[in-house]
N, C-alpha and C positions, 0 to 999 in steps of 0.2 A: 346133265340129266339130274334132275330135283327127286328122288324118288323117295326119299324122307330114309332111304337105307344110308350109312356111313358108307363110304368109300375106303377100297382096302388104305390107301394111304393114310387117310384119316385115321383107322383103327392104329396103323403102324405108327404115326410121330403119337398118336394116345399112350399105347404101350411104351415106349420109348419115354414120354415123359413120367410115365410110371415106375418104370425102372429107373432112371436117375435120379428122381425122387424119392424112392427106396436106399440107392444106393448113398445117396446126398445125410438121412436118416442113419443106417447103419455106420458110417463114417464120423457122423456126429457122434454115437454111442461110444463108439470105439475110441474117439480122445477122449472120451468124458472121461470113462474106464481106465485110460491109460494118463490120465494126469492125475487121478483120484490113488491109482496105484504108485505113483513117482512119489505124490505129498508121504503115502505112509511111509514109503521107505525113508524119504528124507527125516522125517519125525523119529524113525527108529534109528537112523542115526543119531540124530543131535541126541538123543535121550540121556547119556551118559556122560555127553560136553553139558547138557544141562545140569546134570546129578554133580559132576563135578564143581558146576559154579555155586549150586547151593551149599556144597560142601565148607568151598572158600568163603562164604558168607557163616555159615556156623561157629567157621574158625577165628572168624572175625570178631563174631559177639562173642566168644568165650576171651579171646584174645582182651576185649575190653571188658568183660566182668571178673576176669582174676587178677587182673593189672595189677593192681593195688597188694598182694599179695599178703591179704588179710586173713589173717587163720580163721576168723569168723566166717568167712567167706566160704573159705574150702581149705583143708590140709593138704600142705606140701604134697605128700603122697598120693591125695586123690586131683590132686592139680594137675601132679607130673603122667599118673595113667589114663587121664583125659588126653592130656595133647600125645601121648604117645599113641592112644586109640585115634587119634586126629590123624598123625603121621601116616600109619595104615591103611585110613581110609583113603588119603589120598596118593596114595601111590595105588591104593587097589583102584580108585576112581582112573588115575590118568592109562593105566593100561586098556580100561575096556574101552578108552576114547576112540574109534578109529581115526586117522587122520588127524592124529593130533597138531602134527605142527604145522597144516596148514588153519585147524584154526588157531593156532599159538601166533602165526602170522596176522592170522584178520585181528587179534585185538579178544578173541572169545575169551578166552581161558589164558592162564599165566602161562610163561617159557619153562619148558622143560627143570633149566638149569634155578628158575624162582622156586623149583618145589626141591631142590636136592638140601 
């Protein structure tokens, strides 16, 4: 019977494909949201394995600009409270790492025992 009315079944797999489609939607939202919240966490992790590897880069170029150990350069004295403000930083960096030594293992940041 053609009556130009939808048939209840009709309306029913309608509705039906409206709700999965909805629901298809909301489940896309919901990992978007939930991989956008994992990146920041991950990011607020590394932040300090990061802090610490620029640190090790600082000590690097200072390591090469007083080498030479030219009083022109710098005096003994302010030579010696540079790298002891170095030493500091890096012990105050490797504590707030979490997880250090598993990245001490990947290769990230140096072993424990290279910073004593």
């Amino acid at each position: 019977m053609e009556s130009g009315v939808p048939s209840h079944e009709t309306l029913t797999v309608s509705l039906m494909n409206w709700i999965l489609a909805l629901l298809q939607a909301l489940a896309t939202v919901l990992g978007a949201v939930l991989i956008c919240v994992l990146g920041q966490v991950l990011v607020k992790l590394m932040e300090p394995t990061l802090a610490l590897r620029a640190l090790v880069g600082r000590i690097a170029g200072d390591l090469l600009m007083y080498a030479s150990r030219d009083p022109r350069i710098a005096p003994d004295d302010e030579r010696s409270k540079l790298f002891r403000r170095h030493a500091s930083d890096v012990f105050q960096s490797s504590v707030a790492v979490l997880g250090y030594r598993l990245f001490a293992k990947l290769g990230i940041i140096p072993q424990k025992a290279d910073l004593e």
